[in-house]
C-alpha positions, 0 to 999 in steps of 0.5 A: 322178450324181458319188458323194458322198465324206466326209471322216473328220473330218466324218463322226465330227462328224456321228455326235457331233452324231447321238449328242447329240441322241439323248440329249436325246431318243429318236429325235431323233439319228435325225431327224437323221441322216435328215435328213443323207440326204435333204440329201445325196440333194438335193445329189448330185441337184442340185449346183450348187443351194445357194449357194456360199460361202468356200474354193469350198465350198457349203452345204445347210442343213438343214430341222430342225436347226441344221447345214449340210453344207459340200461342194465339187463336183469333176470327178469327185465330190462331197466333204463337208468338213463337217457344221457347226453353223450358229452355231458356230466358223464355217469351223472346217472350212476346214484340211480342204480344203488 
């Protein structure tokens, strides 16, 4: 099983987007994050089972919340360059993998 590496900027978008929803409702910026965990054990299982998109990226969407993790499966790992809102600034992300 290759090991899933985050990219700094995708981490700090996914611990805003965790801190968001947490203060619209208590508990849910906690759903959230579980459901990042599950997407990501799903991905690191299972690779090459999401589409793939631009730039050799591919995409998990989430179950729940409007998000999709945007990753590129390499030799030896998996990178995730993004935790990107599904309706928002699309491949915003895309400097990040240069």
């Amino acid at each position: 099983m290759k090991q899933i590496i985050i990219h700094n900027d995708a981490e700090l978008e996914l611990w805003y987007a965790v801190d968001y929803y947490e203060d619209k409702r208590h508990g849910l910026g906690l759903d959230l994050e579980e459901d990042i965990r599950h997407a990501l054990a799903e991905i690191q299982e299972s690779p090459k089972l999401w589409p793939q998109r631009k730039y050799d990226t591919r995409i998990r969407l989430l179950n729940r919340f409007p998000y999709g993790v945007y990753y590129i499966e390499l030799k030896d790992q998996l990178w995730v360059v993004a935790f990107a809102h599904t309706s928002r600034r699309p491949y915003y992300w895309r400097e990040r993998i240069k």
